[in-house]
N, C-alpha and C positions, 0 to 999 in steps of 0.2 A: 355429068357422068351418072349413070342410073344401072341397072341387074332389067334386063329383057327376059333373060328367061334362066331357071335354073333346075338341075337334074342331081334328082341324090340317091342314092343307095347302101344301105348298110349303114344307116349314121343312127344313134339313140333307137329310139319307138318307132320311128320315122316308115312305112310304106316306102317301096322303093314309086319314085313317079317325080312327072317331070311339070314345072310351073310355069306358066306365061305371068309375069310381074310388070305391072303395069306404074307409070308415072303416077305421082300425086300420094295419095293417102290407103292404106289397104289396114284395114280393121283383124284381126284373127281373134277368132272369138269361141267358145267350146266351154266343157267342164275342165275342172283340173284333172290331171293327169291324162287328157286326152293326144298331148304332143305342142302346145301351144309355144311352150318356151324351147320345146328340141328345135322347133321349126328355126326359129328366130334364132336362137345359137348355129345352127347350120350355115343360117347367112350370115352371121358373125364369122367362124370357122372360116367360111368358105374364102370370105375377105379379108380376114384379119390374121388367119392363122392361128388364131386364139377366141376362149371366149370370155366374156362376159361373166358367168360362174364360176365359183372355185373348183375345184379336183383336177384330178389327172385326166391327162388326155385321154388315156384309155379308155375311159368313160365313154370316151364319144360314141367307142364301136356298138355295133347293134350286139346283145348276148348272140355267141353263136356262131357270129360273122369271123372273117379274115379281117377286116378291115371296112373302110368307106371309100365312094368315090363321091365327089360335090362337083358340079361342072356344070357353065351357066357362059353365057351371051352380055357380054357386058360394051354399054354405050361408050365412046372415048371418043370426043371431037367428029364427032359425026360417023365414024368407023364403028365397025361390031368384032369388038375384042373373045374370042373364044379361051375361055382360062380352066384348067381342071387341076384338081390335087386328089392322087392316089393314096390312100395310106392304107399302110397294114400294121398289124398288131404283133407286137413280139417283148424284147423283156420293156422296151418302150415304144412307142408309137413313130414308127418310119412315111414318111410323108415324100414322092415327088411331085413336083408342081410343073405345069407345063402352061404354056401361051400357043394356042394351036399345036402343032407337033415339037416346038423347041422347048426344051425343060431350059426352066430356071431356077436361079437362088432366091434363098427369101426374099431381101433386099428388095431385088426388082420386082419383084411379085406384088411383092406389100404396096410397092408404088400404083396399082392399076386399080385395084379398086376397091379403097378405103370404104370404112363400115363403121361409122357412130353409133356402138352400141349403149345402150342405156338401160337401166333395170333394177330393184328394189334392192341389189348388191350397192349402188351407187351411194349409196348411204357411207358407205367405209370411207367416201372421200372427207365426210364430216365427223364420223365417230370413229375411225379404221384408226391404223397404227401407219408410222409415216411412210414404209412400203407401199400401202394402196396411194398415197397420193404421189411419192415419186413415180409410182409404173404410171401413172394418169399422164402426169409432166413428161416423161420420159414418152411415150406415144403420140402424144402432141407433139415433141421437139422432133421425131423421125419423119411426120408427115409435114413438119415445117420446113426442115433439113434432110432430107434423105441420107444425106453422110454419118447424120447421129446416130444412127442403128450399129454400122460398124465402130462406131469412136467407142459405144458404149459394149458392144462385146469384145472389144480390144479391151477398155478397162477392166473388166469381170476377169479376164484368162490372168491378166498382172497381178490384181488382184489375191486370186486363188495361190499363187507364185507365192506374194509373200506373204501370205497365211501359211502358208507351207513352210515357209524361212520361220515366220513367229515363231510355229509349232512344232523345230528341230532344231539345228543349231548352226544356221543362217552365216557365212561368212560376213564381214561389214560389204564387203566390193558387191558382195551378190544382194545387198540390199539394196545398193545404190542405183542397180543398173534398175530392178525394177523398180523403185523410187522413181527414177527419174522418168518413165514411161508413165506410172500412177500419176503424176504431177502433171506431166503434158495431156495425156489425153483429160484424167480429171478435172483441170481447166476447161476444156472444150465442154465437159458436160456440163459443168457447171454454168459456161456462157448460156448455150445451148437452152437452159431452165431459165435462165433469169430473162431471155426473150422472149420466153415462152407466156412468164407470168406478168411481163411487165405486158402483152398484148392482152391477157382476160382480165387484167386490172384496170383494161383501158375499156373493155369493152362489154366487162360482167354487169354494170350498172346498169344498162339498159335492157339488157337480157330482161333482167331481175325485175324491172319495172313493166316490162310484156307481162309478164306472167302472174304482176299482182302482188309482190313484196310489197310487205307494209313497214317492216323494219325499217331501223337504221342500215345504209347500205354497207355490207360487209369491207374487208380490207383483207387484200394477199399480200404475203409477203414471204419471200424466199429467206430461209433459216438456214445459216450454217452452224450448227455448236460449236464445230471448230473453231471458227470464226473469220476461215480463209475467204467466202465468199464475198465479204468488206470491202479486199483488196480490187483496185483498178485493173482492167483485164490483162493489162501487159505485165503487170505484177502476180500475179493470181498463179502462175504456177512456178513463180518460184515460192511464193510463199506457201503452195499444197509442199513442195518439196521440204521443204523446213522443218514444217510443220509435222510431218512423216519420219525426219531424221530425228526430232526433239524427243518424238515419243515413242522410239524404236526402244528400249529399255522397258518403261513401262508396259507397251503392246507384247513382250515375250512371255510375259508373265499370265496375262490374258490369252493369247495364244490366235489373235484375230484382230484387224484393221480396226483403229476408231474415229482414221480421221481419212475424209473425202466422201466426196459427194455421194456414195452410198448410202450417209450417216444423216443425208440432211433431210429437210422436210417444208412442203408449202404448211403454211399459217394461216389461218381462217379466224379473222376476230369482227364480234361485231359489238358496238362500241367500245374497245377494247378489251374487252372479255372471251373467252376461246368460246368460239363457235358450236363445238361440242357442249359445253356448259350451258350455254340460254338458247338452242335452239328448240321447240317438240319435233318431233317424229314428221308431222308433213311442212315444218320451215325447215327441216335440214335436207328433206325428198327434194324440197323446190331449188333450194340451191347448190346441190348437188346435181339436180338436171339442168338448172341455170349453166352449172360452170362446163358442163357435157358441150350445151348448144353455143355455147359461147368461143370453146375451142373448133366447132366448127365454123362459127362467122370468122376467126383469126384463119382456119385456112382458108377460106372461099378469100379473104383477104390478101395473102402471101401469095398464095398458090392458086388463085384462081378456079379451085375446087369445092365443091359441094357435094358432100360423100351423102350415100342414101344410110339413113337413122335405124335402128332396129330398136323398140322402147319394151322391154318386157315388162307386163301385169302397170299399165300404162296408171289405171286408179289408184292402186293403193296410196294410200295416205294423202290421196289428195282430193282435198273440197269438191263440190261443185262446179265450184264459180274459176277454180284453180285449171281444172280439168278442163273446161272450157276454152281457157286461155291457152294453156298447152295443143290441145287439136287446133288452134285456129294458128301457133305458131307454127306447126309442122305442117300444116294445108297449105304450103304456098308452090313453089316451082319444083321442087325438088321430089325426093322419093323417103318414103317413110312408111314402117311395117309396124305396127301397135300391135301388143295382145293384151289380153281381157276377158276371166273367169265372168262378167257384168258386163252383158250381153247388152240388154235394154239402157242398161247408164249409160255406157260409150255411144252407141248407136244416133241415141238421142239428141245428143250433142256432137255428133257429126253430119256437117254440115253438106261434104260431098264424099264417094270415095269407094274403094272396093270393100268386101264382105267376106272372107275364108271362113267355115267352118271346119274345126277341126276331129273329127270323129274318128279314134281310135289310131290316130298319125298318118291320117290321108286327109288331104286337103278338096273342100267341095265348095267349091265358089256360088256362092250365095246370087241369085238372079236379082238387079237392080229393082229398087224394094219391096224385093222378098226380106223374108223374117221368122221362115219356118222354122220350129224346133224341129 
């Protein structure tokens, strides 16, 4: 699966104009703030419905604009899939998505064509708070399972429900009934993650060793505080259920959930010590992008997919000899868009590939080796 061609208008800094995206490796290269990371968030957007960076979606619109459109030609089993999402701007950002003239739901949308984005934010998955690495798990588990997307905004609406009970004064019967919805679907996410980690546990190691780890090799492991996650899967939501009634008294007081798989978190140790603790700044870059590429080999593995990579500001914090490694991972069959304020560092060290220059949020494809400033 690969992005043939893609058409934007109104999105950040971005030139409205339309791109031919070719297989293999494609460089984006310019000064800062010339549009390098909008571009690469657009393809993100475009595929993910989300980006990469924190803030509102608002953001995305051009000052100015109504809104954006993103619309592109995407490869699917030998077919040329046409995909577009509209959005306009208002008190929050309205989005319809279409596949040629049939609009769709998120859901199926997200299914057509996944986007590995990667980028110096990726650090949150080693120093962040346990929501950056749930949303990590939690995107992996939907492109593993497509049904995880709805189990997991089914849980979020129950959720909200008994928050609302905590924070008024909650009948027992009307706790039960969402208790027991909390507990079922809860299970399912919870399955959902632990398949998720027990596949980059199986297969981060070797990532890790492409790319030049010299450490001892890390260790995941899925954390429940509660401690419901222990349980055998056939057990596991009766014991979320339980475990929910035990501390209905205490949670009123607090006035918000503290237990289920909202609360929990993947674990990063390397020889037993937290990962945040003994890594620097470019061993937590590397394994952080390790564990990126690694939930892509787990879906080319499941699913038979190889989603095209988006790596923003591809250098920072990483070596030479690192950097090296990384391009020569991403130069093989598949599709991958790097950017890069270090024009001459990257270039150098690639070995084949396309050349964007980015000037003033229009893109000028660079003639095979050309190198004009």
């Amino acid at each position: 699966m690969a992005l043939h061609r893609l058409s934007l208008t109104g999105f950040r800094n971005l030139a409205a104009q339309e791109l031919e995206v070719r297989a293999g490796l494609t460089v984006v290269v310019g000064p800062n703030g010339s549009g390098k990371t909008n571009l690469l968030e657009a393809l993100a957007v475009f595929g993910n419905l989300a980006s990469f960076r924190p803030g509102p979606a608002l953001a995305w619109v051009q000052r100015g604009a109504r809104g954006f459109t993103l619309a592109g030609t995407v490869g699917r089993g030998g077919a040329a899939v046409e995909l577009r999402q509209d959005a306009r701007a208002g008190r929050t950002l309205g989005r319809m998505l279409f596949r040629g003239a049939r609009r769709l739901g998120a859901a199926e949308y997200l299914e057509l064509f996944p986007v590995a984005a990667l980028s110096g934010h990726d650090r949150q998955l080693v120093w962040g708070a346990p929501e950056d690495r749930r949303r990590f798990l939690d995107r992996l588990c939907f492109h593993l399972h497509p049904e995880a997307l709805e189990v997991l905004q089914r849980y979020r609406r129950a959720l909200r429900q008994r928050n609302a009970l905590l924070a008024g004064i909650g009948r027992e019967e009307e706790f039960e009934a969402f208790e027991h919805d909390l507990a079922f679907l809860g299970a399912r996410i919870v399955g959902f993650r632990q398949v998720a980690v027990a596949g980059l546990e199986k297969h981060v190691g070797a990532e890790l060793e492409a790319l030049g780890w010299s450490l001892p090799r890390p260790v995941l492991r899925y954390n429940s505080p509660d401690g419901v996650a222990v349980a055998e899967p056939a057990t596991l939501a009766a014991r979320l259920r339980a475990a929910l009634a035990a501390s209905r008294r205490r949670e009123r007081a607090r006035g918000h959930t503290a237990v289920g798989p909202h609360r929990h978190d993947l674990v990063l140790t390397v020889q037993g010590a937290p990962a945040r603790e003994v890594l620097s700044a470019g061993q937590g870059k590397l394994l952080a992008t390790a564990l990126k590429l690694t939930a892509m080999t787990l879906l080319g593995e499941v699913r038979g997919r190889t989603p095209t990579v988006v790596f923003d500001d591809v250098d920072a914090e990483l070596d030479a000899v690192v950097l090296r490694r990384v391009l020569g991972r991403l130069q093989g069959d598949g599709q991958a868009l790097l950017s890069s304020a270090h024009e001459e560092m990257v270039l150098s060290r690639l070995a084949a590939g396309t050349v964007w220059r980015m000037r003033a949020g229009t893109v000028e494809v660079v003639p095979a080796g050309g190198s004009e400033a």
